[in-house]
C-alpha positions as CSV (number, residue, x, y, z in Angstrom):
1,X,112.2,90.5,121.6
2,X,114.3,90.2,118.3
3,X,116.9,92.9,117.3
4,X,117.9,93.7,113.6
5,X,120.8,95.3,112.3
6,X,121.6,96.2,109.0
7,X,124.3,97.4,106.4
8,X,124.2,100.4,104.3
9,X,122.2,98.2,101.2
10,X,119.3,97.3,103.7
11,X,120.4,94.2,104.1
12,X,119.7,92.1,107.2
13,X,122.9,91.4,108.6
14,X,122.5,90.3,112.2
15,X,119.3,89.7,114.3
16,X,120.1,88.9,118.3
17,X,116.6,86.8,118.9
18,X,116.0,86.0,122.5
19,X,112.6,83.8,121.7
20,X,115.2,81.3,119.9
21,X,117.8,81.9,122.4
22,X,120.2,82.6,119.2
23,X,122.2,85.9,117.4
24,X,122.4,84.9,113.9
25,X,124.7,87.0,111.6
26,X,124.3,87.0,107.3
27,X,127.4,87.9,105.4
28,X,127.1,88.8,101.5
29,X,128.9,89.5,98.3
30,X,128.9,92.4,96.5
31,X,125.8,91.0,94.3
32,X,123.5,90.1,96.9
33,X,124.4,87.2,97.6
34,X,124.2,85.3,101.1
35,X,127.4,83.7,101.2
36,X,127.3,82.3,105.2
37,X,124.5,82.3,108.3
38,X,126.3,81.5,111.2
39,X,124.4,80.9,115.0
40,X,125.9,82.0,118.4
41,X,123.6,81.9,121.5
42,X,122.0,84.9,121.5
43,X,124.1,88.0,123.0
44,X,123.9,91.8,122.7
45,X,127.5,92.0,122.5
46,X,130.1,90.9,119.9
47,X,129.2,87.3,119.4
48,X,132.1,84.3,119.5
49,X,132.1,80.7,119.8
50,X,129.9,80.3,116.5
51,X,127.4,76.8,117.1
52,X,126.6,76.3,113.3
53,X,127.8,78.0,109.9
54,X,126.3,77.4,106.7
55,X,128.2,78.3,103.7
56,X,126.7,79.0,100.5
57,X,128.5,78.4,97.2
58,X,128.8,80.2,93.9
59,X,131.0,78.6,91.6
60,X,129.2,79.5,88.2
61,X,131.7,82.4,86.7
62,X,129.4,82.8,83.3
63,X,126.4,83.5,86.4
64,X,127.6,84.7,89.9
65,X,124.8,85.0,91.7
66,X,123.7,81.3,90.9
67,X,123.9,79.2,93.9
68,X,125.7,76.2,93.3
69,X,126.0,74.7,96.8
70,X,124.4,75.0,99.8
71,X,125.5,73.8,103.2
72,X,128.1,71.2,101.2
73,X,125.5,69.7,98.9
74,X,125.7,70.6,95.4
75,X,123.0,72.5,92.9
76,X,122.6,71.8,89.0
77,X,120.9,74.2,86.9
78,X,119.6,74.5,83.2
79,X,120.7,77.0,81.4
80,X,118.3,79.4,82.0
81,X,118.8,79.0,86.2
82,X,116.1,76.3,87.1
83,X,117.5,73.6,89.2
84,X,118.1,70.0,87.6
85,X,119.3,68.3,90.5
86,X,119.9,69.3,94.6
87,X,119.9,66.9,97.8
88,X,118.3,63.8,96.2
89,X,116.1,65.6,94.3
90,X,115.0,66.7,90.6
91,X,113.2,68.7,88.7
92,X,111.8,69.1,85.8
93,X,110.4,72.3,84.1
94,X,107.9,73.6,81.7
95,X,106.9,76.8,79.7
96,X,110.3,78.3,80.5
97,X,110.1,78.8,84.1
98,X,107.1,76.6,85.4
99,X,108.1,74.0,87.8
100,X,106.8,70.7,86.7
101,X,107.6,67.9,88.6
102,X,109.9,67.1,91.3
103,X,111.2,63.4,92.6
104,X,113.1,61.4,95.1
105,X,113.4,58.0,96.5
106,X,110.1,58.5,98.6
107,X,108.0,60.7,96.7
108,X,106.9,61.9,92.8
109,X,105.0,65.4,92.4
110,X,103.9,67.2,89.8
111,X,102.0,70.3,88.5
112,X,99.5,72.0,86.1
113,X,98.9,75.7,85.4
114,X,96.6,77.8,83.8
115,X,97.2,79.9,80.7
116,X,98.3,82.7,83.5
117,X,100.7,80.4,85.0
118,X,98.7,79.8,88.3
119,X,98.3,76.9,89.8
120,X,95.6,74.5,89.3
121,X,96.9,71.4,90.7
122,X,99.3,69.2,92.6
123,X,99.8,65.5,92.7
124,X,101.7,64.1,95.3
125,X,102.5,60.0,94.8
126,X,99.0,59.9,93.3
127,X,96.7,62.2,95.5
128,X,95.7,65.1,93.6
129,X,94.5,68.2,94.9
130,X,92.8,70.5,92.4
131,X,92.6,74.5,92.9
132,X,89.6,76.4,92.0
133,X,90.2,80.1,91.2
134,X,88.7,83.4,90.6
135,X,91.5,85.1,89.0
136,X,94.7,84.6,90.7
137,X,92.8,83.5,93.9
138,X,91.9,80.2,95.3
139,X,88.2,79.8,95.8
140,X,88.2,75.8,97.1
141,X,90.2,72.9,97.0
142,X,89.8,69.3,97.1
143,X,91.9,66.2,97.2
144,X,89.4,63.6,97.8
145,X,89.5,63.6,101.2
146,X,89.5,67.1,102.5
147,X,87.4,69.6,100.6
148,X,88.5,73.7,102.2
149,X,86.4,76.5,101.2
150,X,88.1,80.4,101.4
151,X,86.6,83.3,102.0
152,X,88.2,87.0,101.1
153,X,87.3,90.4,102.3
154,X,86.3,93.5,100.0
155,X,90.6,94.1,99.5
156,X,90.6,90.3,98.4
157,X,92.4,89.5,101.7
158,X,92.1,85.8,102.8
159,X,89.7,85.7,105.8
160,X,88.9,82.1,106.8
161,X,88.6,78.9,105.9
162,X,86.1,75.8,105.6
163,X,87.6,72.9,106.3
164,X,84.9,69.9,105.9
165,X,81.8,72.4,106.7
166,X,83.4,73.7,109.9
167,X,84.8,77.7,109.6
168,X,87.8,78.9,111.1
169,X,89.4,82.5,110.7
170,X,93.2,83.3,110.3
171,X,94.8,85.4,113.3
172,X,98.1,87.6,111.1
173,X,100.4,89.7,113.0
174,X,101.9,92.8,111.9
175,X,104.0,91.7,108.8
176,X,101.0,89.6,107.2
177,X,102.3,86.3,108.5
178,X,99.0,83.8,109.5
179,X,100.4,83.1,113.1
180,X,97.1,81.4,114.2
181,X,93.9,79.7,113.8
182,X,90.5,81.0,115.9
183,X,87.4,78.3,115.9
184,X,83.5,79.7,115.8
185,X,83.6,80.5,119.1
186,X,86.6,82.7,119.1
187,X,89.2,79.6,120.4
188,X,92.7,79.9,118.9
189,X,93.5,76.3,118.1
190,X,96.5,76.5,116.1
191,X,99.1,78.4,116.3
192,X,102.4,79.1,113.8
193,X,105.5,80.5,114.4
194,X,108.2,81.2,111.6
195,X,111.9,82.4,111.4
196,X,112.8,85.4,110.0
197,X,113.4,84.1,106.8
198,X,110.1,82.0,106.8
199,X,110.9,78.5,107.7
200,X,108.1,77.1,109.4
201,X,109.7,76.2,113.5
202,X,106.3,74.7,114.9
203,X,102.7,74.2,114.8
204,X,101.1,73.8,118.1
205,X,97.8,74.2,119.3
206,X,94.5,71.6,119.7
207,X,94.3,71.3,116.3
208,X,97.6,71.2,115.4
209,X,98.1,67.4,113.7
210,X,94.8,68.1,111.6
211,X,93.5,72.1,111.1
212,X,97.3,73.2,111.5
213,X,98.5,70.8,109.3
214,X,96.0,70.7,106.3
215,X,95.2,74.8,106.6
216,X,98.0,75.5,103.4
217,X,98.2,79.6,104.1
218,X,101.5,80.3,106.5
219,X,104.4,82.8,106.3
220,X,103.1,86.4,104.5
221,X,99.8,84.6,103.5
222,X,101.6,82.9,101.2
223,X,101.0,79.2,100.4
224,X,103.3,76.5,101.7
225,X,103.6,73.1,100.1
226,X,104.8,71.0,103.2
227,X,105.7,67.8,101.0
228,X,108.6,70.1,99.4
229,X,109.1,73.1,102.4
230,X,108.8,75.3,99.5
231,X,106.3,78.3,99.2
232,X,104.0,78.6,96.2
233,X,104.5,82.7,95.1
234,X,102.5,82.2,92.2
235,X,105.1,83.3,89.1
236,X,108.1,80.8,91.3
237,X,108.9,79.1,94.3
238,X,110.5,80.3,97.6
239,X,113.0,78.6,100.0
240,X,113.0,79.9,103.0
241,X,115.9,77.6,104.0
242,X,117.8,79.1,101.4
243,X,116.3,82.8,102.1
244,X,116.4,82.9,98.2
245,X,114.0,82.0,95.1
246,X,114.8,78.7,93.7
247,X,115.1,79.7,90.3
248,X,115.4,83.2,88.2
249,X,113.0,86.0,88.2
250,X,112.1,86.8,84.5
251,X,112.2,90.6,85.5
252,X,115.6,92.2,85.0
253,X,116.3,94.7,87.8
254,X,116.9,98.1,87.7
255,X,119.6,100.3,86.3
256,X,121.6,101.6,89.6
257,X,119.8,99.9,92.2
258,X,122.5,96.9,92.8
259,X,120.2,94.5,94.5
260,X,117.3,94.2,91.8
261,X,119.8,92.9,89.7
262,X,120.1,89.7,91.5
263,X,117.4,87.8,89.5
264,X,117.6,84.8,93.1
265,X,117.8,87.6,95.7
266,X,114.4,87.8,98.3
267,X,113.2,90.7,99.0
268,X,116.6,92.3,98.9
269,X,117.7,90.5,101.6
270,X,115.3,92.5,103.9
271,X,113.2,89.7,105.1
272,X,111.6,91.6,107.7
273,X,110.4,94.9,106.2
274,X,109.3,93.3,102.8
275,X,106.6,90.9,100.8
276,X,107.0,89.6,97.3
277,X,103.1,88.1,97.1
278,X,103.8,86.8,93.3
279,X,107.8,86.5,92.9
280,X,108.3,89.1,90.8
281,X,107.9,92.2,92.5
282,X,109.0,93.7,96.1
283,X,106.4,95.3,98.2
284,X,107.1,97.7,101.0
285,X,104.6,96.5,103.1
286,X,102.3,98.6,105.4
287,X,99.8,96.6,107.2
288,X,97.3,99.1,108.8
289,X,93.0,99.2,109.5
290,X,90.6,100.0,106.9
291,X,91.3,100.2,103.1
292,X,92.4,103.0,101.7
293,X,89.3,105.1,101.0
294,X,88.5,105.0,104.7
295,X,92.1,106.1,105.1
296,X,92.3,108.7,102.7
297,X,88.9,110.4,104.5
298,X,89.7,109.4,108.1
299,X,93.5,108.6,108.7
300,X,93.0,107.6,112.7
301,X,94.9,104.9,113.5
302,X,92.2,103.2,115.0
303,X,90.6,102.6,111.6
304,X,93.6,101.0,110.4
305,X,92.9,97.5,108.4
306,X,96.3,96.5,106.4
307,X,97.2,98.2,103.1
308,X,99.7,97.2,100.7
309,X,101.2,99.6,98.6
310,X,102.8,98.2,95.5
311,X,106.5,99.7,96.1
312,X,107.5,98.1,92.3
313,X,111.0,97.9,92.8
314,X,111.8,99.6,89.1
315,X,109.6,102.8,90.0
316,X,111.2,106.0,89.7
317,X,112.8,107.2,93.2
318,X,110.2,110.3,93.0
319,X,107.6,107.4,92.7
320,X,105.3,105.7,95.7
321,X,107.5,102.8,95.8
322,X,110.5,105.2,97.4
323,X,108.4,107.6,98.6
324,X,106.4,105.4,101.0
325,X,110.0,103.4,101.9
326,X,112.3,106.6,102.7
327,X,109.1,108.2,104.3
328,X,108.4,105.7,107.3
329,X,112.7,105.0,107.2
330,X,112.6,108.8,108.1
331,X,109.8,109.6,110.3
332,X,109.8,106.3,112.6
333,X,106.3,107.6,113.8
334,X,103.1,106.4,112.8
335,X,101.9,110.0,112.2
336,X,104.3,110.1,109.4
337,X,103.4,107.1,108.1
338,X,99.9,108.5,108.0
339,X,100.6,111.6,106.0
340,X,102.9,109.6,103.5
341,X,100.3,107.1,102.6
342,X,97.5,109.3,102.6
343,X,99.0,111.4,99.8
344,X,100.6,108.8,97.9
345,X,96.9,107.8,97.6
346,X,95.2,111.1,97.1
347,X,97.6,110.9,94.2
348,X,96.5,107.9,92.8
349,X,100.1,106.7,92.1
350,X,99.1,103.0,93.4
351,X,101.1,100.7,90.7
352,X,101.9,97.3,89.9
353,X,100.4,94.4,88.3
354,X,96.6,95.2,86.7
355,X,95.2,92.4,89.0
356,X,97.3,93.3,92.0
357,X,96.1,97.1,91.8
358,X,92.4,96.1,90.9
359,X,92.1,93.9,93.5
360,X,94.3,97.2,95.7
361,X,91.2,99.7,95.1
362,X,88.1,97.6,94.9
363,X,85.1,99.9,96.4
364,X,88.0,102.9,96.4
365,X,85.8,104.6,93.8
366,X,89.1,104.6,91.6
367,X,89.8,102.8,88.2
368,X,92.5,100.7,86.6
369,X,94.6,101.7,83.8
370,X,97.1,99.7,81.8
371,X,99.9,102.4,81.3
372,X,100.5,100.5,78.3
373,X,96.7,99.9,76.8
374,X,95.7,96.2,76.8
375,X,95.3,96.2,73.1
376,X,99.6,96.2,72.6
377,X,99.8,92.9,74.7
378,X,100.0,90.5,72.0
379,X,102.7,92.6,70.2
380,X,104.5,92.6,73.6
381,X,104.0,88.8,74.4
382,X,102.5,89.6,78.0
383,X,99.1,88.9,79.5
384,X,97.5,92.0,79.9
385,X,96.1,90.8,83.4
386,X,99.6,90.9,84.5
387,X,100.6,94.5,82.8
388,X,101.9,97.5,84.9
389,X,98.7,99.3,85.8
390,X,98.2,102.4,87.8
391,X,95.1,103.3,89.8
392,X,93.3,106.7,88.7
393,X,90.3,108.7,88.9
394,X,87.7,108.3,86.1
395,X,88.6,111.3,85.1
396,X,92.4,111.0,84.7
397,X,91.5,107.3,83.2
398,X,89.6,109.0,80.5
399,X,92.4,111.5,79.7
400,X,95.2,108.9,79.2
401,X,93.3,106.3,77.6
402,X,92.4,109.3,74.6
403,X,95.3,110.4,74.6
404,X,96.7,106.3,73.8
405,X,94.2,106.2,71.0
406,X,95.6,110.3,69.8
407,X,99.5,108.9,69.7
408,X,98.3,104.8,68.2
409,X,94.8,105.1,66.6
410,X,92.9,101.8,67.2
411,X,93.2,99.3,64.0
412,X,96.9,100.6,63.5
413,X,98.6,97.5,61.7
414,X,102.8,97.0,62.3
415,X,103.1,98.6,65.6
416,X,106.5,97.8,66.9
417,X,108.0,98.3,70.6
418,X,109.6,101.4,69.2
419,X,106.2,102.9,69.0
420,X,104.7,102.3,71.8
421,X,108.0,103.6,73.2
422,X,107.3,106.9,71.5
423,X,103.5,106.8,72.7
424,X,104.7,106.6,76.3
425,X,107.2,109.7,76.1
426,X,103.6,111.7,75.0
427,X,100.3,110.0,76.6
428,X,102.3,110.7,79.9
429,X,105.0,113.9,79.0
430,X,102.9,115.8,82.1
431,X,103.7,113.2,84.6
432,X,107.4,111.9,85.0
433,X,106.4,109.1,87.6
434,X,104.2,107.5,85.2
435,X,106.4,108.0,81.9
436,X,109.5,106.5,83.8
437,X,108.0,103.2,85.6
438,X,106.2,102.5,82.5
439,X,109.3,103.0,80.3
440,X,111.1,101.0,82.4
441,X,108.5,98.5,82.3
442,X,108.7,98.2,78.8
443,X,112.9,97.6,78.6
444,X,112.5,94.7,81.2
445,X,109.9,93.3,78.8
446,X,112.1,93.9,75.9
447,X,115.2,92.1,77.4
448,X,112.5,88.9,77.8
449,X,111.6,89.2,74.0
450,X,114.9,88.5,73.1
């Protein structure tokens, strides 16, 4: 059993764990910031007699929340908040943001992207692994030794995996984490378990040393490089011994909601109620039993299959995002879980990235509409794959998209940001959910334009 406690930001502050035998208790700043994790053996009770403290340091004044130390070793950064130099390492970077090699005094690797910034390959000390993608997804992989097939289900939820010609399927528990491996027959030979922050503890099982090892999928399904201990989120990197990104988000955070302005922070420093599946956005997580069409028209529990809603964490507090998160805080009860869900989705206010949300609906009967029309990506410098999209009716789909071609006839020539800014204000005046994310939208991607 594992406790959690919290402070009035949401922030997880203590946890008394009796599988690890430990009560561990987070302090912060005022900007989000972990500034100590110190262990007790566990207790229910006021802990004392602390076995281990790790400090965090933030010595930058021009950047506060940059981390500048960790446990008594020392971080350097560029000037745009990749790190340069930490424990015997460097790094090197690319197209901004794009981590592009890192090297010690045991081991080079290095990385290529696509033109969407996912990955497409790794070298470690001369092996390379290339990554075969549909979209944003891994299809196969090979390194010349090992060659693993995936397989996703009709919500593009990883499945199994073929390692060598031989199928095994993932076992997740309730927060997405892959916490075991199941052979043909139904066998669980591996098995993972994780801290709360994500840091792999141990791998045991009968195929431990070589399915365990070489199956890449771990904590929230996302993708662990072992050689680094870092997790691949797509857009950056996570450290899960840090419980913080290791270098900026490109997305400024909202106006009044103190944690999204910490461009390092994890999930708001709620590990255990949250998922950020591409380092950019926060998703309230509900994992439940069939997708959401089967949901909407039969919401037993019984039929639940997991279902993430796409809490953006710059949506207006009448939006999903909120709605969802103060709904279950409220109710405690799945029945009101149900009930919030199931409307959120009869209103079709499922948003976030245009491949996140048309991956979200597949089969939903539902389409996918750029709130700001793909045509105006070029002007905005953003891939319109990667554009805040909302899923609607065909109906509703039709109605904004003529009403975008009304406010900005197609083949306009000089349109600025300023217009588009007007556009939005009219194509969606009827629905303020819509008109604010989207606006919002558009002023994080103006701060990046400058």
């Amino acid at each position: 059993m594992i406790k959690y406690y919290y402070n009035e930001l949401n922030e997880l502050i203590r946890e008394d764990n009796q599988l690890s035998s430990k009560t561990i208790v987070y302090s912060y700043d005022d900007g989000g910031n972990i500034k100590s994790k110190t262990e007790y053996g566990y207790t229910s009770l006021t802990p004392a007699n602390p076995l281990n403290t790790i400090n965090y340091g933030y010595d930058d004044a021009n950047w506060k929340d940059k981390l500048t130390s960790y446990n008594g070793k020392a971080i350097t950064y560029d000037e745009i908040g990749n790190p340069l130099t930490y424990d015997g390492n460097t790094y090197t970077w690319e197209e901004g943001r794009q981590l592009s090699t890192i090297s010690n005094g045991s081991q080079t690797i290095s990385y290529k992207y696509d033109d969407a910034g996912i990955r497409t390959e790794k070298k470690v000390n001369g092996v390379v692994t290339k990554y075969h993608l549909v979209g944003d997804k891994v299809t196969y992989e090979t390194n010349g030794t090992d060659k693993i097939y995936y397989t996703y289900d009709s919500s593009n939820d990883l499945v199994s995996m073929n390692l060598n010609g031989t199928e095994y399927f993932y076992i997740r528990n309730g927060q997405g984490d892959i916490i075991g491996i199941v052979d043909g027959s139904g066998t669980q030979v591996v098995s993972y378990s994780y801290d709360t922050w994500g840091k792999l503890v141990s791998i045991t099982g009968s195929l431990k040393d070589t399915v365990g090892v070489k199956n890449p999928y771990r904590y929230r399904g996302y993708r662990y490089d072992s050689e680094t201990g870092l997790y691949y989120l797509q857009s950056r990197y996570y450290n899960p011994d840090w419980g913080r990104f290791v270098n900026a988000d490109t997305i400024t955070g909202s106006t009044g909601e103190l944690l999204t302005a910490n461009m390092f922070a994890y999930c708001r420093n709620n590990p255990v109620n949250h998922a950020d599946l591409d380092g950019d956005w926060i998703l309230d997580a509900l994992f439940m039993a069939a997708d959401v069409a089967e949901f909407v028209a039969s919401p037993s529990v019984a039929k639940f299959g997991w279902v993430l809603l796409y809490a953006v964490s710059f949506a207006d507090p009448t939006g999903i995002g909120s709605t969802v998160a103060h709904g279950i805080k409220a109710a405690h009860v799945m029945e009101e879980t149900v009930h919030v869900v199931r409307e959120a989705a009869r209103a079709g206010e499922l948003i976030g990235r245009y491949h996140k949300v048309k991956a979200a609906v597949k089969g939903m009967g539902l389409e996918t509409h750029h709130l700001v029309e793909k045509i105006f990506a070029r002007t905005l410098g953003v891939k319109p794959r990667r554009m805040l999209s909302v899923a609607l009716t065909k109906e509703q789909h039709r109605i904004y998209t003529n009403r975008w071609a009304r406010e900005i006839p197609h083949g306009s020539r000089s349109v600025g940001v300023h217009h588009i800014e007007k556009a939005i204000h009219n194509v969606y005046h009827d629905n303020e959910v819509l008109k604010h994310a989207t606006l919002k939208w558009l002023h994080d991607v103006k701060n990046t334009m400058r």
